[in-house]
N, CA, C and O atoms as a GROMACS GRO file, in nm:
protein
  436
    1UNK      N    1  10.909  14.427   9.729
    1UNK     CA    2  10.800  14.348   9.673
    1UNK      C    3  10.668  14.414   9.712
    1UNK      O    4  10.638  14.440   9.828
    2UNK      N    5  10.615  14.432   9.636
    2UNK     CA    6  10.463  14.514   9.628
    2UNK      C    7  10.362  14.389   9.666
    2UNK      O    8  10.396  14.272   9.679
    3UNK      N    9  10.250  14.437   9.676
    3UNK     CA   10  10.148  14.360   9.732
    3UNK      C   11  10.070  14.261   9.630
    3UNK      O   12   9.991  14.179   9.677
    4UNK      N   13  10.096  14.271   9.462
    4UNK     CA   14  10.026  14.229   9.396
    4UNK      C   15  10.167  14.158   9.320
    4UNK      O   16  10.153  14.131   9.201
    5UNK      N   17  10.294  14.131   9.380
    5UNK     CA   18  10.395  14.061   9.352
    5UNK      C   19  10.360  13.899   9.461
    5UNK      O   20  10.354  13.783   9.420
    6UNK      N   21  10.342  13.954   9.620
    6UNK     CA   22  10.379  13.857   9.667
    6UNK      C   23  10.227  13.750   9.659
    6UNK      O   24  10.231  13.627   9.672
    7UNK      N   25  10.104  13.828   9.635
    7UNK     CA   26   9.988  13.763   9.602
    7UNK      C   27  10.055  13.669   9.495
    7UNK      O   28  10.089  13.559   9.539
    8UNK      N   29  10.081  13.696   9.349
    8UNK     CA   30  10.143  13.582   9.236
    8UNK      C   31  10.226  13.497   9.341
    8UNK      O   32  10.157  13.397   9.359
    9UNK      N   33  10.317  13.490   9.404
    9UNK     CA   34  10.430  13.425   9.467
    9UNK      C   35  10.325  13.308   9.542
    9UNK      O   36  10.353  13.188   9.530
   10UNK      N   37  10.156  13.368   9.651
   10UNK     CA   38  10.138  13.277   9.706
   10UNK      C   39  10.075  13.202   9.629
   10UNK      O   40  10.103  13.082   9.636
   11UNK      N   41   9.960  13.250   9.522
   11UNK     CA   42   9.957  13.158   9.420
   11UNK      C   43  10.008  13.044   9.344
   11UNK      O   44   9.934  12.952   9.309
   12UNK      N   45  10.154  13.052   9.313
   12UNK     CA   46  10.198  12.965   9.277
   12UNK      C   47  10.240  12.888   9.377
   12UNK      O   48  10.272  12.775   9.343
   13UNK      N   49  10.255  12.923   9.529
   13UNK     CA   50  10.276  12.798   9.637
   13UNK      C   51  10.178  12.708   9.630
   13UNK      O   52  10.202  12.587   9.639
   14UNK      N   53  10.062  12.753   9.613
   14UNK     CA   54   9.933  12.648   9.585
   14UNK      C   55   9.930  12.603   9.484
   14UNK      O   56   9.891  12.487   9.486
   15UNK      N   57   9.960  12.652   9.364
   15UNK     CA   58   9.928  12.536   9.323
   15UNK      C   59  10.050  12.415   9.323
   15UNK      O   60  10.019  12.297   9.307
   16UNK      N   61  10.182  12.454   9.342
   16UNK     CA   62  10.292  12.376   9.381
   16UNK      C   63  10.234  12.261   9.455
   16UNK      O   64  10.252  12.142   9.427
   17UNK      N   65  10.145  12.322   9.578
   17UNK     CA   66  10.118  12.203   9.681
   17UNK      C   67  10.009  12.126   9.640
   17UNK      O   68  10.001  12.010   9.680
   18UNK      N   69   9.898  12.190   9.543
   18UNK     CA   70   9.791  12.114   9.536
   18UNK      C   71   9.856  11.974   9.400
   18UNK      O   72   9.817  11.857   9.391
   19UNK      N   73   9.912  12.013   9.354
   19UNK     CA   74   9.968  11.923   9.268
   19UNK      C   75  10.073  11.806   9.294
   19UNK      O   76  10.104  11.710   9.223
   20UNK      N   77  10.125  11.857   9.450
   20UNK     CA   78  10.237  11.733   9.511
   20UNK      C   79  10.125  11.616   9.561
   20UNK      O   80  10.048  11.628   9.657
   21UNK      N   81  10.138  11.504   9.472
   21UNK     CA   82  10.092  11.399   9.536
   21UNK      C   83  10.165  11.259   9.466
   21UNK      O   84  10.263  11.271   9.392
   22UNK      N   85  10.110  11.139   9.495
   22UNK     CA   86  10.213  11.011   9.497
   22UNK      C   87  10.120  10.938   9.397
   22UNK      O   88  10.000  10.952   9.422
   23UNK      N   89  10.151  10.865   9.290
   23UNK     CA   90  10.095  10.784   9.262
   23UNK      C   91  10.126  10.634   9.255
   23UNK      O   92  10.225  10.587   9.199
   24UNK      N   93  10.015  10.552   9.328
   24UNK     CA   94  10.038  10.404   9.341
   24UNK      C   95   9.969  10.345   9.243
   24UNK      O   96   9.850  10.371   9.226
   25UNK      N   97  10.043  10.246   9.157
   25UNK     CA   98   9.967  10.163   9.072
   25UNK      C   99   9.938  10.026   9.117
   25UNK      O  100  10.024   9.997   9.200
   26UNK      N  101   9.868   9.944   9.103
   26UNK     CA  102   9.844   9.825   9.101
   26UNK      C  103   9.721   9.745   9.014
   26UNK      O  104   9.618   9.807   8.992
   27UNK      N  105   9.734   9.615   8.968
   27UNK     CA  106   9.696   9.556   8.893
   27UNK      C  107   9.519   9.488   8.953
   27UNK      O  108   9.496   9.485   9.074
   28UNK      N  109   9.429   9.448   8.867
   28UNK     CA  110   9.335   9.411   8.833
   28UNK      C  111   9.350   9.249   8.858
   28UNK      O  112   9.427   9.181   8.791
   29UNK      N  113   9.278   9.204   8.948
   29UNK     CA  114   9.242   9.056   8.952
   29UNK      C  115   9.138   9.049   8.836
   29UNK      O  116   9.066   9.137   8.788
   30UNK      N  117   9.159   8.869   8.792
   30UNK     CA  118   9.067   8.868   8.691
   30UNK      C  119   8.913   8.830   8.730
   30UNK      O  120   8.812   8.800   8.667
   31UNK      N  121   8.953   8.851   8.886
   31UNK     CA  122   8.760   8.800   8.971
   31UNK      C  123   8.735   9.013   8.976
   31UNK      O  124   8.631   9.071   9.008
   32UNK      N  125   8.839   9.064   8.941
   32UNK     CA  126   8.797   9.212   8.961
   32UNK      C  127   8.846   9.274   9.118
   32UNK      O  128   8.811   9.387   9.153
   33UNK      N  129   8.915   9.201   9.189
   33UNK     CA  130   8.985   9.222   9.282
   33UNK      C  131   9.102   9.340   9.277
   33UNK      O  132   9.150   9.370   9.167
   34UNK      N  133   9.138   9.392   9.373
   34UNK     CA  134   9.285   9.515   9.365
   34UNK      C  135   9.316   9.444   9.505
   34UNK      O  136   9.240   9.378   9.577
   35UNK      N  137   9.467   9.481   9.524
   35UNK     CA  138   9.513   9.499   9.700
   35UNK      C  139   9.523   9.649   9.712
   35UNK      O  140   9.567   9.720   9.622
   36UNK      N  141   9.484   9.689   9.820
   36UNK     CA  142   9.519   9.822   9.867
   36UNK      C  143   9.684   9.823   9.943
   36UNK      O  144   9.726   9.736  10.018
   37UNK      N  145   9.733   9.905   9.914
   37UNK     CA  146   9.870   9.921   9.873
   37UNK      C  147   9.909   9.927  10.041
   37UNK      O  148   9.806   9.960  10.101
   38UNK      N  149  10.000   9.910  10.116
   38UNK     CA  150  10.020   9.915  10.284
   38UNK      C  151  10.005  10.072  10.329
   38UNK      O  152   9.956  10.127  10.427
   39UNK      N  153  10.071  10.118  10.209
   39UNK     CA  154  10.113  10.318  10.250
   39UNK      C  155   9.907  10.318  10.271
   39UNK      O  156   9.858  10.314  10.383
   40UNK      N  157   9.852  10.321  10.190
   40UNK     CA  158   9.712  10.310  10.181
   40UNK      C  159   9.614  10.290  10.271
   40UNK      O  160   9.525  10.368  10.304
   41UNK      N  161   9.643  10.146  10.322
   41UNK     CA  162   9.630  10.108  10.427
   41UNK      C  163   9.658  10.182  10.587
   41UNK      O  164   9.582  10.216  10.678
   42UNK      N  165   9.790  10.187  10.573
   42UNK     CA  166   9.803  10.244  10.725
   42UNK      C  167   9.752  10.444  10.708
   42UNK      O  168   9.738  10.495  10.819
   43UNK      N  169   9.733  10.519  10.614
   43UNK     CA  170   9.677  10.622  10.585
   43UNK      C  171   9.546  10.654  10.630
   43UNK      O  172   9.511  10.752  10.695
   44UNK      N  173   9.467  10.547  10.581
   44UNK     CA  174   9.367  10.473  10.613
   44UNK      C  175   9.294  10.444  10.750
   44UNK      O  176   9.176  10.448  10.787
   45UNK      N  177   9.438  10.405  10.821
   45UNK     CA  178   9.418  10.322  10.919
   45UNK      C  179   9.285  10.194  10.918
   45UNK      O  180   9.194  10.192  11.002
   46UNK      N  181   9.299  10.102  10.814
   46UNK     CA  182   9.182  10.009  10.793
   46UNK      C  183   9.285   9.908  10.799
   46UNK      O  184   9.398   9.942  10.766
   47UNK      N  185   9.259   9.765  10.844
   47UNK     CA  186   9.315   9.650  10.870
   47UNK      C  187   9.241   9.535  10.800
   47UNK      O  188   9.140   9.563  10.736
   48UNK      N  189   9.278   9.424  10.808
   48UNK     CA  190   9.172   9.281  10.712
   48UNK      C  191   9.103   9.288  10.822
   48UNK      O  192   9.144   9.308  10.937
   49UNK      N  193   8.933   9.262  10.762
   49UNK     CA  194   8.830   9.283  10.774
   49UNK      C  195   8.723   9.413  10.823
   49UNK      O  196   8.613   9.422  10.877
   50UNK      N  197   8.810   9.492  10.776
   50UNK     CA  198   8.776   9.630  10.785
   50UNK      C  199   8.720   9.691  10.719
   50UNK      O  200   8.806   9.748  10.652
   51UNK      N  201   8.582   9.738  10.671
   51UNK     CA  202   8.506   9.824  10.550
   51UNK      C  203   8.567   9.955  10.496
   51UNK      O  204   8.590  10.060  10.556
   52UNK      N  205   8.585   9.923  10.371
   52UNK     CA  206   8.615  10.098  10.288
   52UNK      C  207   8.494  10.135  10.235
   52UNK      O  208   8.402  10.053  10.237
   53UNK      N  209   8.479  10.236  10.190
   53UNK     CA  210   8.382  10.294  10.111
   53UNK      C  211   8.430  10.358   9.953
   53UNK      O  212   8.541  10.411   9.950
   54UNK      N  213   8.370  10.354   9.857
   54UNK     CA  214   8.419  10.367   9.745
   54UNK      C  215   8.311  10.496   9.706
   54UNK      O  216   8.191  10.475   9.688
   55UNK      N  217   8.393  10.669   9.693
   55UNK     CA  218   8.272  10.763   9.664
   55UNK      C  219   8.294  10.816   9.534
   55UNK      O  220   8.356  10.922   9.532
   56UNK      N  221   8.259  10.766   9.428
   56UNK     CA  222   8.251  10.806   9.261
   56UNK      C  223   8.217  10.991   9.271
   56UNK      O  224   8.135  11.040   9.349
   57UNK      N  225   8.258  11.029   9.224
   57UNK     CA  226   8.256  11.200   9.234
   57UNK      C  227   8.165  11.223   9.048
   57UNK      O  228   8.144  11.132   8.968
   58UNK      N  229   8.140  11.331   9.035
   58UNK     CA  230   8.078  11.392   8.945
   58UNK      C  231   8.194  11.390   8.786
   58UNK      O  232   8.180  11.375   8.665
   59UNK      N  233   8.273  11.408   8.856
   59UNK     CA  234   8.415  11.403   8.764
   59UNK      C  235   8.461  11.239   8.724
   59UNK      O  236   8.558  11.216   8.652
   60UNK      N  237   8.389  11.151   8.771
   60UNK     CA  238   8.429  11.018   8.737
   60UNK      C  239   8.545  10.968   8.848
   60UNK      O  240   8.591  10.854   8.856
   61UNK      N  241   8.574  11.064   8.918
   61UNK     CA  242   8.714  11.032   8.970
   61UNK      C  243   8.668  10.925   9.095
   61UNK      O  244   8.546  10.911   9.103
   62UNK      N  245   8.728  10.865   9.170
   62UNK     CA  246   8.696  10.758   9.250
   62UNK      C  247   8.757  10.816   9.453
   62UNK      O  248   8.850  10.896   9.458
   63UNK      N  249   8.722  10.789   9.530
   63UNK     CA  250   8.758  10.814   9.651
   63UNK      C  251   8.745  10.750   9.738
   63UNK      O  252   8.632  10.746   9.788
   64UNK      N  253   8.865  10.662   9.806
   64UNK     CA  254   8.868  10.532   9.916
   64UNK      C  255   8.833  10.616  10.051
   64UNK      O  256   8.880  10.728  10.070
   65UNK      N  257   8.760  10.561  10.129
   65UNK     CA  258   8.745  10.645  10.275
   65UNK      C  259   8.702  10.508  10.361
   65UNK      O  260   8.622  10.422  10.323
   66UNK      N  261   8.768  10.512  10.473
   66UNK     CA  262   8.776  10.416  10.574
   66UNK      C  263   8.603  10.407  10.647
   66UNK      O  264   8.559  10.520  10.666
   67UNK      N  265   8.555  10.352  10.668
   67UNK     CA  266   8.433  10.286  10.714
   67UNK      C  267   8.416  10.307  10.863
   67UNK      O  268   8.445  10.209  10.932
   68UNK      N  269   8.372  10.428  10.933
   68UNK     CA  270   8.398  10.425  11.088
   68UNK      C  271   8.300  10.286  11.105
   68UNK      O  272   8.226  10.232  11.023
   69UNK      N  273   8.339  10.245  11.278
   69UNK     CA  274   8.273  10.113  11.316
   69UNK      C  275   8.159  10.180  11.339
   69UNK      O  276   8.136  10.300  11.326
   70UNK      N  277   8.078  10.079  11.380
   70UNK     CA  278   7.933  10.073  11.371
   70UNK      C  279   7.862   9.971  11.442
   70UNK      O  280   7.869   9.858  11.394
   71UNK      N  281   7.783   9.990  11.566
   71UNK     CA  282   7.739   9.847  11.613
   71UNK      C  283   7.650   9.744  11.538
   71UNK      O  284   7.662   9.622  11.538
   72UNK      N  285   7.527   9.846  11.454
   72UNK     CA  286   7.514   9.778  11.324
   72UNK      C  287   7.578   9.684  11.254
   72UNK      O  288   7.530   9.573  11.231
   73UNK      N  289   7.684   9.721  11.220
   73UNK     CA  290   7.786   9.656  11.136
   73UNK      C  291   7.818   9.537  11.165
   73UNK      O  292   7.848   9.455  11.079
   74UNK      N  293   7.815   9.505  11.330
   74UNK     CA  294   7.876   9.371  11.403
   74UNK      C  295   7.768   9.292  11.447
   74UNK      O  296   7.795   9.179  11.486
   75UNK      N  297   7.642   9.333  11.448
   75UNK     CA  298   7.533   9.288  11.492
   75UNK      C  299   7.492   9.130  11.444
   75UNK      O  300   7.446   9.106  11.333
   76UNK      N  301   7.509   9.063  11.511
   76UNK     CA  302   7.460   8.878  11.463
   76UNK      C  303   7.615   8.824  11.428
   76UNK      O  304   7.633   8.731  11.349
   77UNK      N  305   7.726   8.895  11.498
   77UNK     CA  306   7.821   8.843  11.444
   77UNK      C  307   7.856   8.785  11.558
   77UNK      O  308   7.967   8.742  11.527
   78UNK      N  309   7.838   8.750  11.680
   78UNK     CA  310   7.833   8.666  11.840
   78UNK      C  311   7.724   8.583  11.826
   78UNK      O  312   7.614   8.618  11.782
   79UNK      N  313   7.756   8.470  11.862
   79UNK     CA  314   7.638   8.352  11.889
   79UNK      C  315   7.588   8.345  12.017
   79UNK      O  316   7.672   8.318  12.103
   80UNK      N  317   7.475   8.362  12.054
   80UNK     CA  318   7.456   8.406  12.163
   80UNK      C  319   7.430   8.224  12.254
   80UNK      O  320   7.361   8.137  12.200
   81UNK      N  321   7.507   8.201  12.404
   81UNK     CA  322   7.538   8.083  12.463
   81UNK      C  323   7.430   7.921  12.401
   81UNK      O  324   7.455   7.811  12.352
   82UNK      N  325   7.316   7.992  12.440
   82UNK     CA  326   7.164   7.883  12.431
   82UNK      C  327   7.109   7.968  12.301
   82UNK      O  328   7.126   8.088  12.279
   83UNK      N  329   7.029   7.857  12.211
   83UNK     CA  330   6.929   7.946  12.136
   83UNK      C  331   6.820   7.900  12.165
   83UNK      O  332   6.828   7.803  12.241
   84UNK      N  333   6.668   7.943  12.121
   84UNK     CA  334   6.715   8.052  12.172
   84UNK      C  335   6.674   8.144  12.290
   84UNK      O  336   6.586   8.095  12.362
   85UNK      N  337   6.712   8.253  12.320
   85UNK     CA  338   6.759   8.301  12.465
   85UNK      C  339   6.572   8.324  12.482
   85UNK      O  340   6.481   8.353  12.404
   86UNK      N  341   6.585   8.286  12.655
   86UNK     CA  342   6.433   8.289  12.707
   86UNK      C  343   6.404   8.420  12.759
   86UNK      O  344   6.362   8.432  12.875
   87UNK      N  345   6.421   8.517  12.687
   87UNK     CA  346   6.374   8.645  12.754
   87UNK      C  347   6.324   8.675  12.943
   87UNK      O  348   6.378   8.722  13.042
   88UNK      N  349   6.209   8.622  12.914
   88UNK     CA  350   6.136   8.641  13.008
   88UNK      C  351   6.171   8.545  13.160
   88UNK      O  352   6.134   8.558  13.276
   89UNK      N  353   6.236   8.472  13.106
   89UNK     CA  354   6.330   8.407  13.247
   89UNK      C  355   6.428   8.434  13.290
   89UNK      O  356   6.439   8.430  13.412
   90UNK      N  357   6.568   8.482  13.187
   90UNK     CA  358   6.664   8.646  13.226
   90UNK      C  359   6.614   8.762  13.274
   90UNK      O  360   6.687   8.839  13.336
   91UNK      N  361   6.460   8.795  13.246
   91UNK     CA  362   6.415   8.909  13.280
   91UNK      C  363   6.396   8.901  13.434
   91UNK      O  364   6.434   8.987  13.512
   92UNK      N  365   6.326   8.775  13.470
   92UNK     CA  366   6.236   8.732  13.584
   92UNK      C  367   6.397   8.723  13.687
   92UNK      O  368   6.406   8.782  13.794
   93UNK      N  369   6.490   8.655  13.637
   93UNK     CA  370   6.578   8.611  13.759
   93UNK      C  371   6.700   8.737  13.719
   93UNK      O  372   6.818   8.704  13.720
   94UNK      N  373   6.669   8.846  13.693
   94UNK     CA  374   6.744   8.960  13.687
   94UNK      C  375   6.655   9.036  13.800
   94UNK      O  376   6.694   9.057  13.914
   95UNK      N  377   6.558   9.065  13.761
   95UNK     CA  378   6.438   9.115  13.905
   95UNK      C  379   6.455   9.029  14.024
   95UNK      O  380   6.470   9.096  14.125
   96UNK      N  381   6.457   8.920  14.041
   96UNK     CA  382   6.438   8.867  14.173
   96UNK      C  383   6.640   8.896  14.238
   96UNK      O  384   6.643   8.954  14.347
   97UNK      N  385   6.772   8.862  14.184
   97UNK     CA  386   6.845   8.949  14.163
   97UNK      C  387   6.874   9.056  14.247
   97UNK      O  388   6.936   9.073  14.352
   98UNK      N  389   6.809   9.124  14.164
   98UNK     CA  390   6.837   9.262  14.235
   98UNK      C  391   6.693   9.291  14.362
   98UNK      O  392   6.720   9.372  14.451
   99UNK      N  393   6.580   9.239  14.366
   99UNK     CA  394   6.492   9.211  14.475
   99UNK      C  395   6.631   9.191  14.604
   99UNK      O  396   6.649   9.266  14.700
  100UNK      N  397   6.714   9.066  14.567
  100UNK     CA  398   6.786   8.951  14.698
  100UNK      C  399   6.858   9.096  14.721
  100UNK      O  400   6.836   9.148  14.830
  101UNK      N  401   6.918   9.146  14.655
  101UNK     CA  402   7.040   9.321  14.647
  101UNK      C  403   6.982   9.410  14.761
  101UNK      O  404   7.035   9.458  14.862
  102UNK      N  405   6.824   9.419  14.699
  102UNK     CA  406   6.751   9.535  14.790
  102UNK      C  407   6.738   9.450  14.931
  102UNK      O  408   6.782   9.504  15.032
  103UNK      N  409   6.686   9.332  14.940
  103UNK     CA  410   6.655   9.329  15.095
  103UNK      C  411   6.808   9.298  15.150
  103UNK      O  412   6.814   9.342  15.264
  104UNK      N  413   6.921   9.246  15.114
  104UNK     CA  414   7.032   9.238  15.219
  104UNK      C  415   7.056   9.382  15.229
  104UNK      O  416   7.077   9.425  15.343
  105UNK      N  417   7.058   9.498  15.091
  105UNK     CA  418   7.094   9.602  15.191
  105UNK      C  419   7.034   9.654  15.302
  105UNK      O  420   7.117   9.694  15.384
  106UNK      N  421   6.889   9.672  15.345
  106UNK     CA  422   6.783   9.716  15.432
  106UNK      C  423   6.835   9.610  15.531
  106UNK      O  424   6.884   9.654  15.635
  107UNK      N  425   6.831   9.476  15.512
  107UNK     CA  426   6.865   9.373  15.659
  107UNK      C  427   7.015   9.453  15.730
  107UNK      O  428   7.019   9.458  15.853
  108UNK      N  429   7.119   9.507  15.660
  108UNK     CA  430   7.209   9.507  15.701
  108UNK      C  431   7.256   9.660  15.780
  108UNK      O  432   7.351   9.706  15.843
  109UNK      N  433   7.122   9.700  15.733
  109UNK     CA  434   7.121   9.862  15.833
  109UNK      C  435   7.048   9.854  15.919
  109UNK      O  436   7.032   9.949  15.996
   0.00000   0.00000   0.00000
């Protein structure tokens, strides 16, 4: 096999491979809803209440991609104990706190 035999040979491995893929169908809610299929899902690795992203390409074609977390994302989603919170009196008895911290260590040397 010559060198411009096994070049054709790797050629056609590609495109063999670029062409192996699966197709999942599923149906249209009439609110415009889909389920994402489980294989999908765990591919994915996205769970219920988990963000996808939907990226429309130039070609029309469509592309699901999992949503990394984000602290953004979760932000106002904890109720915080009291509303609402007194800043400046967490601030004040966080300083005095660590004040009581500093003098037992110095008393204790």
């Amino acid at each position: 096999m010559n060198d411009s035999e096994s070049l054709i040979l790797t050629d056609i491995i590609d495109i063999d491979i670029n062409h192996c893929m699966k197709t999942i169908t599923t149906t249209i809610t009439q609110r415009g809803q889909v389920t994402i299929p489980a294989q999908v899902r765990r591919i994915l690795r996205v769970q219920p209440r988990d963000k996808v992203t939907f990226e429309i390409e130039n070609d029309n074609t469509v592309k699901i991609t999992q949503v990394p977390f984000a602290l953004r994302a979760v932000f106002g989603s904890v109720k915080p104990t009291r509303r609402p919170e007194n800043f400046k009196k967490l601030s004040r008895e966080a300083r005095e706190e660590h004040i009581d911290k500093v003098i037992r260590k110095f008393s204790a040397q």
